[in-house]
C-alpha positions as CSV (number, residue, x, y, z in Angstrom):
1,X,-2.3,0.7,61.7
2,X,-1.7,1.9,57.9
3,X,1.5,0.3,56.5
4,X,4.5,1.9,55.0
5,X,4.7,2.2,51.6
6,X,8.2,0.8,51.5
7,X,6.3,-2.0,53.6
8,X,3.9,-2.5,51.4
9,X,5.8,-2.7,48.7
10,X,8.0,-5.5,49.4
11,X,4.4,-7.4,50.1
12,X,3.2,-7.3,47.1
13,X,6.2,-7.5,44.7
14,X,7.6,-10.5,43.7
15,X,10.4,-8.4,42.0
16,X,11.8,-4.8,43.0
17,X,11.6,-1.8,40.0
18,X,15.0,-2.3,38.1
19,X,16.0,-6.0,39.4
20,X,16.5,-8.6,36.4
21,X,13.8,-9.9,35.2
22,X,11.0,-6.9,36.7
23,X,8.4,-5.4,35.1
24,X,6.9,-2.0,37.0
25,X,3.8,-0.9,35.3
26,X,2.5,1.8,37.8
27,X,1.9,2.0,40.8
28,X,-0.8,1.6,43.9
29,X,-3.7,3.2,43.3
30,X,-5.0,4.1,46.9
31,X,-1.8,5.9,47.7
32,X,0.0,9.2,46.4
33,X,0.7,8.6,43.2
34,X,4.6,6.9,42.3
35,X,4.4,6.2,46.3
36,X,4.4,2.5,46.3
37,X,5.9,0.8,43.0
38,X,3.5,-2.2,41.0
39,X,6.2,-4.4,39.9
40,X,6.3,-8.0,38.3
41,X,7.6,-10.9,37.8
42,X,8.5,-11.3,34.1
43,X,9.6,-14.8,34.3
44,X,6.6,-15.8,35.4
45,X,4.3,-13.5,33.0
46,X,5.6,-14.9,30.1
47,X,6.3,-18.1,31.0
48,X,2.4,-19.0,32.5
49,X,1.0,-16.7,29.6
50,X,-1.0,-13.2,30.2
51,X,-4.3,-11.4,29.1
52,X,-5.3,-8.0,29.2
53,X,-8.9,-7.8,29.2
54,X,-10.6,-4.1,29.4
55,X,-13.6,-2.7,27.5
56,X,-13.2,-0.2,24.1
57,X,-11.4,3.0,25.5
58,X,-10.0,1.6,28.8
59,X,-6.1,1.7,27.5
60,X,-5.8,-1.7,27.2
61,X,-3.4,-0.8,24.0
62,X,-1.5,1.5,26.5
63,X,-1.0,-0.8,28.9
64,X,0.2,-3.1,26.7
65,X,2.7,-1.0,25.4
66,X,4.0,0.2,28.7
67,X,4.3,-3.8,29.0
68,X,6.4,-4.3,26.1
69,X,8.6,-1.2,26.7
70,X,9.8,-2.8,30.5
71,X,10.1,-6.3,28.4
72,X,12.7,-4.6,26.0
73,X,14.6,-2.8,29.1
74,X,18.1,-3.6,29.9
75,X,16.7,-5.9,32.5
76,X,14.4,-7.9,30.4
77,X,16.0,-7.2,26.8
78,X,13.2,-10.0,25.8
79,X,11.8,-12.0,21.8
80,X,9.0,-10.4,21.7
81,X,6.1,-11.2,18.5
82,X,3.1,-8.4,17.8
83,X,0.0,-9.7,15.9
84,X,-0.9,-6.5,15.2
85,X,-4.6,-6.2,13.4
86,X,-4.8,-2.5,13.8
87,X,-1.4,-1.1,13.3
88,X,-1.7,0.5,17.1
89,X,1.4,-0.9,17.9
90,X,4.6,1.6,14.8
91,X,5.2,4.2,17.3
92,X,7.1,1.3,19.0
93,X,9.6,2.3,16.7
94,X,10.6,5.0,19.3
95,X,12.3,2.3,21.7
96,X,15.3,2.6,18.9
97,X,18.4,4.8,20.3
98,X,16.0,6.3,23.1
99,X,18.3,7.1,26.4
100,X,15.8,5.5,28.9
101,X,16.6,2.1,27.1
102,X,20.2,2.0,26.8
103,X,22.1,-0.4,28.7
104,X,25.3,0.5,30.1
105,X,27.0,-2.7,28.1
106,X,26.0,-0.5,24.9
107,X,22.5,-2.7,24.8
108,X,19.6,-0.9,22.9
109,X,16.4,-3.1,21.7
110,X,16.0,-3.5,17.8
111,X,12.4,-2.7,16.6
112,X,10.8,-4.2,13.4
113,X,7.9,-3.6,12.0
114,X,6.7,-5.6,9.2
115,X,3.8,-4.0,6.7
116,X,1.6,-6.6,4.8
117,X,3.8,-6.5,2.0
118,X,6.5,-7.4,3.5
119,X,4.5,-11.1,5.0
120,X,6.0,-14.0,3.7
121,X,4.3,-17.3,4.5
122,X,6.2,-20.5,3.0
123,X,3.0,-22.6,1.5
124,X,4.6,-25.9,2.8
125,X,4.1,-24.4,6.3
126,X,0.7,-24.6,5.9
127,X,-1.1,-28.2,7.1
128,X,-4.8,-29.5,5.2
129,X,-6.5,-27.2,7.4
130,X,-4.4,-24.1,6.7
131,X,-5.6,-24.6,2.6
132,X,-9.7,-25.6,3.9
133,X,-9.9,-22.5,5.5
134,X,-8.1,-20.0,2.5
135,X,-10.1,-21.9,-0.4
136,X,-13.4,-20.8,-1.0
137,X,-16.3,-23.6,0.2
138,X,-15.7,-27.2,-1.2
139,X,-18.2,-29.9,-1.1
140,X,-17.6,-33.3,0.7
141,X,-15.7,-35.2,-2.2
142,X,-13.3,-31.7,-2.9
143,X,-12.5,-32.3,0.7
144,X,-11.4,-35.5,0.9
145,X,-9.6,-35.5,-2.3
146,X,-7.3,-32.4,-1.0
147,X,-6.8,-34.5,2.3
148,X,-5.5,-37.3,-0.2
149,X,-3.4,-35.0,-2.2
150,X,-1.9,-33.9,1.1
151,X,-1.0,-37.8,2.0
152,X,0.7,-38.0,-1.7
153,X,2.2,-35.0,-0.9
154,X,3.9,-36.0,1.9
155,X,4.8,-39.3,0.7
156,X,6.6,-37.8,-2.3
157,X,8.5,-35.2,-0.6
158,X,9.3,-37.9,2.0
159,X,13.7,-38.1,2.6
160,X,14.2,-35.3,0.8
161,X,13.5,-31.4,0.3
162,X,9.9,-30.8,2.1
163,X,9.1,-28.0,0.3
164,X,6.6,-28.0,-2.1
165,X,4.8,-25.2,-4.1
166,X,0.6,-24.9,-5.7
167,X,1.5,-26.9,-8.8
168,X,2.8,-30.0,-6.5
169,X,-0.5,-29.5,-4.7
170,X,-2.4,-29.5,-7.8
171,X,-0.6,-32.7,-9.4
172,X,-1.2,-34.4,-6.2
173,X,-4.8,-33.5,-6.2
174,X,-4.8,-34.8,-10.3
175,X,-2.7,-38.0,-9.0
176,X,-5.8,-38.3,-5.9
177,X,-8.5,-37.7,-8.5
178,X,-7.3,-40.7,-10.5
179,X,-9.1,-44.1,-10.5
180,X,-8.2,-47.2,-12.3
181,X,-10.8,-49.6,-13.4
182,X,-10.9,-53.6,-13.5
183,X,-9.3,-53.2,-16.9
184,X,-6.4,-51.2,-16.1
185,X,-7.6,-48.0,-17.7
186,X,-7.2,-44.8,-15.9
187,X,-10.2,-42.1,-14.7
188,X,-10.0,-38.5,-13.9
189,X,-12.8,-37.5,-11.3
190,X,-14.5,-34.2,-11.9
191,X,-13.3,-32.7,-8.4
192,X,-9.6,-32.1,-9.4
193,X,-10.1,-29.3,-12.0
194,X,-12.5,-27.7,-9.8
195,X,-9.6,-27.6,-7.3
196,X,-7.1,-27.0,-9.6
197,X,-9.0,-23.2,-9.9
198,X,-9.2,-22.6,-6.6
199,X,-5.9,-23.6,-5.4
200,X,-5.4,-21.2,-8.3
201,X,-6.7,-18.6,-6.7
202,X,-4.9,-18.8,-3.5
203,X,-1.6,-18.8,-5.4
204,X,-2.8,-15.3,-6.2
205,X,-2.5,-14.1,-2.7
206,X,0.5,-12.2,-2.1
207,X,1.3,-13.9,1.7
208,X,1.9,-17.0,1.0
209,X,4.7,-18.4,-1.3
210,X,6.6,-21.2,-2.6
211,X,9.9,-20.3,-1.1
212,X,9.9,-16.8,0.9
213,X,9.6,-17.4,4.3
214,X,9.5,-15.7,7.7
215,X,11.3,-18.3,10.2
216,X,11.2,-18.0,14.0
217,X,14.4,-16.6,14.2
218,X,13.7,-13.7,11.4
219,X,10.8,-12.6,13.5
220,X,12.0,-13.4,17.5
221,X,15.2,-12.2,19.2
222,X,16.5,-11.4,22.6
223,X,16.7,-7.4,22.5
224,X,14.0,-7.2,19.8
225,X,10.2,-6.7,19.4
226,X,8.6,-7.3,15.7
227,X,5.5,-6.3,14.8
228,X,3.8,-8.0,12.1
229,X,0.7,-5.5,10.8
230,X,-2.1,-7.3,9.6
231,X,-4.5,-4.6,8.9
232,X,-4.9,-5.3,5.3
233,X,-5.2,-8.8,5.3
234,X,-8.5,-11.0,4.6
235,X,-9.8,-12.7,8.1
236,X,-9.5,-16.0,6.9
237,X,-5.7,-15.1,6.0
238,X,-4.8,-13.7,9.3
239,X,-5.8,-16.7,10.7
240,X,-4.1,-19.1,8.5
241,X,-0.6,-16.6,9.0
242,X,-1.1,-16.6,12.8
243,X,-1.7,-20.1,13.2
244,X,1.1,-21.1,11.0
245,X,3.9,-18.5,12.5
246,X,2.5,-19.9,16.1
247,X,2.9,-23.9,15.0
248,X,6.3,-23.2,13.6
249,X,7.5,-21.6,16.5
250,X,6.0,-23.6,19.2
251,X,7.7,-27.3,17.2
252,X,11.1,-24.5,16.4
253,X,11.3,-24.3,20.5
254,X,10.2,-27.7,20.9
255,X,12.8,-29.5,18.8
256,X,15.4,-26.9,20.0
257,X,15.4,-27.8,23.8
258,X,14.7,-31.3,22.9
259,X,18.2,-31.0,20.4
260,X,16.5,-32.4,17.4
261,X,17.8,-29.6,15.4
262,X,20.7,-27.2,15.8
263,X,22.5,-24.0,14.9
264,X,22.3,-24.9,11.1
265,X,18.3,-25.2,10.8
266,X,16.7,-22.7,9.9
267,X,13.9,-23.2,13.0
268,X,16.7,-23.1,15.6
269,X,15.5,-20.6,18.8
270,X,17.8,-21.5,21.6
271,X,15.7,-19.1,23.9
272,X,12.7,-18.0,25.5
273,X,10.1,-16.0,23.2
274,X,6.6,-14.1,24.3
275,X,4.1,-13.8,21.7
276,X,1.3,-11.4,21.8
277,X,-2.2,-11.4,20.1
278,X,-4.1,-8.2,20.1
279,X,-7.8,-8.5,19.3
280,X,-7.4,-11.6,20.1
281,X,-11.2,-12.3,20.5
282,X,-10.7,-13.2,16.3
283,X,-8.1,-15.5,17.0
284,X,-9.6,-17.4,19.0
285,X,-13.7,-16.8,19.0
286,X,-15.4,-18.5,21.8
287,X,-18.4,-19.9,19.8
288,X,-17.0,-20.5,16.2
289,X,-14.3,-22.6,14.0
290,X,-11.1,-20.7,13.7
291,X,-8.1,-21.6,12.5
292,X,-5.6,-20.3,15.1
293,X,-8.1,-21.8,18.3
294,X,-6.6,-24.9,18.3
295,X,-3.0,-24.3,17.9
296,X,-3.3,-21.7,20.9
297,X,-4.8,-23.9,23.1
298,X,-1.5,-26.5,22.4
299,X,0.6,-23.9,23.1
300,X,-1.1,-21.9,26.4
301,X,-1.4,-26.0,27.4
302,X,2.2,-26.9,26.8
303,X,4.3,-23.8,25.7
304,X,5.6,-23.4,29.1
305,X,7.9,-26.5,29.2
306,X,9.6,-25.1,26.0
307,X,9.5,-21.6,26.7
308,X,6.9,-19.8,24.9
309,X,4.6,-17.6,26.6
310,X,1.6,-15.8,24.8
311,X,-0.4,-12.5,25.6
312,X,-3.7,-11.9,25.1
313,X,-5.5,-8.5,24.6
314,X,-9.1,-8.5,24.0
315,X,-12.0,-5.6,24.5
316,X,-14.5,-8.4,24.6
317,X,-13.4,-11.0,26.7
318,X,-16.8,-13.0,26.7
319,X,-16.0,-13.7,22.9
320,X,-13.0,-15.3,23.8
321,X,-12.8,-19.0,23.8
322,X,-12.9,-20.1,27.6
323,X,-10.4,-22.7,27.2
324,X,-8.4,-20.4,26.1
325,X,-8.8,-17.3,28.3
326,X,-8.6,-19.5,31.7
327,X,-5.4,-20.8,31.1
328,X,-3.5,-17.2,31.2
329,X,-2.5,-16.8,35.0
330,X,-1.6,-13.6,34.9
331,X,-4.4,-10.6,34.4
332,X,-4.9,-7.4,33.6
333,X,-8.3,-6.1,34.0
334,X,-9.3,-2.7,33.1
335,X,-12.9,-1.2,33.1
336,X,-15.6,-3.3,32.0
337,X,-19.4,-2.6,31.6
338,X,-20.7,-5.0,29.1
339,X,-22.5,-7.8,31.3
340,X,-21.5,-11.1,29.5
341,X,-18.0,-9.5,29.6
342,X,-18.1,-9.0,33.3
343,X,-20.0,-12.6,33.2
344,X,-17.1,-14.6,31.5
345,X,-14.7,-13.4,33.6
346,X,-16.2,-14.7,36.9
347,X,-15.4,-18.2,35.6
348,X,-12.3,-17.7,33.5
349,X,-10.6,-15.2,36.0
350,X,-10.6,-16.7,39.8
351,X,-7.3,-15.2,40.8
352,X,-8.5,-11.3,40.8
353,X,-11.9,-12.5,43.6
354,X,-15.0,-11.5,42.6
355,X,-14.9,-8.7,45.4
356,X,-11.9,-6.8,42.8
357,X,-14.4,-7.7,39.8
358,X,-17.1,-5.7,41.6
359,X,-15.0,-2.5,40.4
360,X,-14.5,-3.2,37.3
361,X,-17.1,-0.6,35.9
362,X,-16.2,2.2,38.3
363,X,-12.3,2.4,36.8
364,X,-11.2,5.1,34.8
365,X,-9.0,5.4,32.0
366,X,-5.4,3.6,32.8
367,X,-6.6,1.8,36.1
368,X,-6.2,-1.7,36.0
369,X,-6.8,-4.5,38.4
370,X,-3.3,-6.9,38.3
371,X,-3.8,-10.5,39.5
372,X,-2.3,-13.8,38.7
373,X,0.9,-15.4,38.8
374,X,3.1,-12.3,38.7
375,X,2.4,-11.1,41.4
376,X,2.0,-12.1,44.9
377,X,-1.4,-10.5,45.6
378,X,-4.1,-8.3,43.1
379,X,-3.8,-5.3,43.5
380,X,-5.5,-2.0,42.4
381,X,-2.7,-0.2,40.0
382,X,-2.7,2.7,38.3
383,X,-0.8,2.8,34.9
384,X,2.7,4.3,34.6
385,X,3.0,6.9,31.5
386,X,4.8,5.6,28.3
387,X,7.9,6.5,27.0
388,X,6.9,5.9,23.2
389,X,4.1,7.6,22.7
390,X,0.6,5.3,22.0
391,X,-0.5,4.6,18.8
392,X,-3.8,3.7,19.3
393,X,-5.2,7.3,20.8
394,X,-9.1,7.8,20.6
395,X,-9.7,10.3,17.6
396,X,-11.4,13.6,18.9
397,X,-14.2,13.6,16.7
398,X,-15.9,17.2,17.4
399,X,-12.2,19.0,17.0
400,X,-11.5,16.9,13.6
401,X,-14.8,17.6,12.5
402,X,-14.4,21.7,13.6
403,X,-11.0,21.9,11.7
404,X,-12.8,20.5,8.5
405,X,-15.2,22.9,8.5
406,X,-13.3,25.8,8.6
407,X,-10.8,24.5,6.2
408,X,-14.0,24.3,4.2
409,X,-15.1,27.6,4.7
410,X,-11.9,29.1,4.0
411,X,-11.6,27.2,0.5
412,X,-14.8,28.6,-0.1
413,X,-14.3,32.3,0.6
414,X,-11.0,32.2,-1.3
415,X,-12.8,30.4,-4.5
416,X,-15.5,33.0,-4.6
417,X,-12.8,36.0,-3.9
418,X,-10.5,34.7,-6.5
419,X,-12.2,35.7,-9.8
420,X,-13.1,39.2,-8.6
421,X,-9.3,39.6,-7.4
422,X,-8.7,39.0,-11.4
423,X,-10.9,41.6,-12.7
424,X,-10.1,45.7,-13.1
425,X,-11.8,47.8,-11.6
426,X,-14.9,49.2,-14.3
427,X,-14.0,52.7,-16.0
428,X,-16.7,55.4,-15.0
429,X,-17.9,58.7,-17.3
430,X,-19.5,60.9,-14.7
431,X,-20.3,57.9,-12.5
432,X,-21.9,56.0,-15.5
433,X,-19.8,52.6,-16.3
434,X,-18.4,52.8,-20.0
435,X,-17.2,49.4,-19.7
């Protein structure tokens, strides 16, 4: 006996389309298309963290953005953060004064999208590690006088204003550089002026600065997604922005529900906030240092006590630290192919059954397997349409390169006709030119 699709629904939904806190990204794909509704639990999407894994092409980007539009619904009206390396993710800007998003209490989400000018990064945000990986390579002793430098630094700023600029760094590293012999006379290393240029030359970059800063709340607000585009920035700078943004909003949720800090602090986020990280294969590689690796795995460990959920979205899950990847219990997979893709997801993604892995190179564009916590069972779904149109559409390569060549070939007729069009016509004597 087939079941109903009203049946089956209620089976496999852990929230109905349009209930608080529900999520309906498509719907079943073995029946009639809109027939039986996929629909999820947000609570527990962002609160036991998500990845989207799919191979180049699948409409993992469209999925995601689907995603986003029902967590910025009158039902959800959700923080949401976009690392966006790409710049996929503008068109977002659509959600503002669009009727399908308008709440009936006058609700509509806010959109912001930051451009890599507008990135502010407060240097005293950063930690030892943070300045290691933005300075070019340092030898043992540069190291460890830094690490110094950053004790002195502390112990200075120590009861009072914590912020601190490059030129307290640099005295501190002058003040760590500084020995003082059996006879009381001072001397100066050779390491600090060699770290006195380089610190130089991170004072240079225009992210990072003694006093502009993008707090938490600045960047997360119920009703709101922002978009921070990082497609101009250096690797090594994305991950030192990401990881400090994540830190400070991980311990800015952390002292807020343990009421270490209140309304007046400039870190206080009395509420929930999901974080996502697109390409996030570079924040967190699976077989190399990075920056950012280490503060995700504190958060996807811990960040669900204090309310803060992350997303990932990766086209190459196997380069994907595992750590990482197995601690999102709720998954999207979309078509696969690569083997050590298909590999790493056998031991970092249980919940879908190997049996639902098996199709993951015979999906098409927009199908996506949905398994984890949100959900009470995988299922086969196939992607809703957007409302916002999708930012990250494959270029058509053979039309683009067709329009260029008859642009082309016009220029060139029009260049060739344009000094005969100037000329007048020859005079003739009996059909002989006298010109």
């Amino acid at each position: 006996m087939i079941a109903e699709d009203a049946q089956l629904q209620r089976i496999l939904n852990k929230k109905q389309p349009g209930e608080l806190g529900s999520a309906q990204v498509g719907s079943l794909l073995l029946r009639e298309l809109g027939a039986v509704p996929v629909t999820l639990d947000v609570k527990e999407l962002v609160s036991t963290h998500m990845a989207i894994l799919a191979g180049t092409g699948s409409g993992k980007s469209y999925t995601a953005g689907v995603l986003i539009e029902e967590l910025l619904s009158p039902y959800n009206r959700a923080a949401v953060l976009i690392f966006d390396p790409h710049g996929e993710y503008s068109t977002l800007e659509e959600l503002r004064g669009h009727p399908d998003f308008r709440g009936e209490d006058g609700y509509a989400p806010k959109v912001k999208i930051l451009t890599p000018d507008q990135i502010r990064i407060r240097i005293s945000s950063l930690d030892y590690y943070d300045i290691l990986t933005l300075l070019p390579a340092m030898s043992d002793r540069q190291q460890a006088i830094l690490n110094k430098a950053f004790a002195i630094l502390k112990k200075h700023k120590r009861g009072g204003d914590h912020r601190w600029d490059v030129q307290d760094l640099i005295a501190a590293v002058y003040e760590a550089d500084t020995s003082v012999d059996e006879e009381g006379n001072e001397k100066r290393g050779s390491s600090a002026e060699a770290l006195e240029w380089k610190l130089g030359q991170m004072e240079r970059s225009p992210y990072f600065h003694a006093y502009e800063h993008l707090t938490p709340p600045n960047l997360l607000e119920p009703g709101q997604v922002t978009v921070l585009q990082m497609s101009e920035i250096s690797q090594d700078e994305q991950q030192v922005i990401c990881a400090a943004v994540l830190r400070q909003t991980y311990h800015a949720r952390l002292n807020t529900q343990k009421e270490n800090i209140g309304p007046e602090d400039e870190n206080y986020l009395p509420y929930p906030v999901f974080i996502i990280l697109e390409e996030s294969h570079r924040f967190a590689p699976a077989h190399e240092p990075a920056r950012c690796k280490q503060v995700l795995r504190t958060i996807l460990g811990e960040g669900r006590k204090f309310g803060m959920g992350i997303g990932l979205i990766t086209q190459r899950p196997g380069k994907v630290d595992s750590d990482v990847l197995s601690q999102c219990m709720s998954q999207f997979l979309m078509r696969i192919v690569n083997p050590v893709d298909q590999e790493s997801l056998k031991h970092g993604v249980e919940a879908a059954g190997r049996d639902l892995l098996q199709e993951l190179p015979s999906l098409t564009k927009g199908q996506v397997i949905v398994s984890g916590a949100c959900i009470n069972t995988p299922v086969l779904c196939q992607v809703r349409q957007r409302r916002t149109q999708h930012g990250g559409t494959t270029l058509n390569a053979p039309e683009m390169w067709m329009q260029h060549f008859e642009a082309h070939q016009v220029q060139t007729r029009q260049v060739k006709e344009a000094p005969l069009a100037g000329r007048k016509p020859a005079r003739t004597h009996r059909g002989v030119s006298i010109d």
